[in-house]
MIZA-773406 format. One line per 8 residues: number of its first residue (from 0); their letters; for each residue x negated, y negated, z of N, C-alpha, C. Coordinates in steps of 0.1 Angstrom, whole numbers, m for minus. Atoms other than C-alpha are relative to their C-alpha. Example, Ala and Ser with C-alpha at 12.3 -4.5 7.8 and 13.67 -1.06 7.14 Angstrom:
<rs>
0	AS	m9/12/0/m123/45/78/m9/m12/0; 9/11/0/m137/11/71/8/m11/8;
</rs>
This chain:
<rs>
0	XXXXXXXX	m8/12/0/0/0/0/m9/m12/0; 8/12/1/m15/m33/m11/6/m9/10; m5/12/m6/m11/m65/9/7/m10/m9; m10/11/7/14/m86/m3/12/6/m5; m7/m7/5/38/m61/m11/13/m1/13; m7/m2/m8/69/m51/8/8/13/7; m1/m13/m7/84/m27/33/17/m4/3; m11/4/m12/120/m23/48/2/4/13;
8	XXXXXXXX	0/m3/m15/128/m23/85/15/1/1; m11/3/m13/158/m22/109/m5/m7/14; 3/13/m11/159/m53/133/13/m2/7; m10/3/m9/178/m59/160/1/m16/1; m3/16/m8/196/m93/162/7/m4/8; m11/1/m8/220/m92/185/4/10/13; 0/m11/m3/228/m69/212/9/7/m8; m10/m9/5/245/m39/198/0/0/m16;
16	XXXXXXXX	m3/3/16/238/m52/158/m16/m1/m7; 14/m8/12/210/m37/135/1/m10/m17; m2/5/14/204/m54/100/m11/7/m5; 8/m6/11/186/m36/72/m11/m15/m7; 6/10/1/154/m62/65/m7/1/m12; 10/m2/8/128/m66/36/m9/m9/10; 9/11/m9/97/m80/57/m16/4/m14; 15/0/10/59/m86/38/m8/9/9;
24	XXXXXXXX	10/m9/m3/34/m62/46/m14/m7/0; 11/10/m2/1/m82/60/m8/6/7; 10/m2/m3/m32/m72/65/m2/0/18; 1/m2/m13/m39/m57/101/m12/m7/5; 14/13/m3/m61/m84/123/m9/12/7; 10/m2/m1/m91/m78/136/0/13/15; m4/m11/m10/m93/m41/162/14/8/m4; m14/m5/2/m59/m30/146/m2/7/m12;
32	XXXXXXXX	0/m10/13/m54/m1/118/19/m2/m6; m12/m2/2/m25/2/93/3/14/m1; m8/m17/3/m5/40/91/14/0/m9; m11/m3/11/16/54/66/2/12/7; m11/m11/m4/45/76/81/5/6/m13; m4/m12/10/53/105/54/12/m1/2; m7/m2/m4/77/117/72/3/2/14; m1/2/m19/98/116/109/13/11/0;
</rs>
């Protein structure tokens, strides 16, 4: 996965209310790794 690309999430806004998100995918800082989940 390149940087600058995109991923989707589920985010909580509210209690009790989930929204389906597109967020950017950004380079992990400095001591931090990124992982790719296959499968859960």
């Amino acid at each position: 996965m390149k940087v600058g690309s995109t991923y989707h999430a589920v985010q909580a806004v509210s209690l009790g209310r989930l929204e389906l998100t597109e967020k950017t995918v950004q380079a992990p800082g400095p001591g931090k790794v990124r992982i790719r989940i296959e499968a859960s």
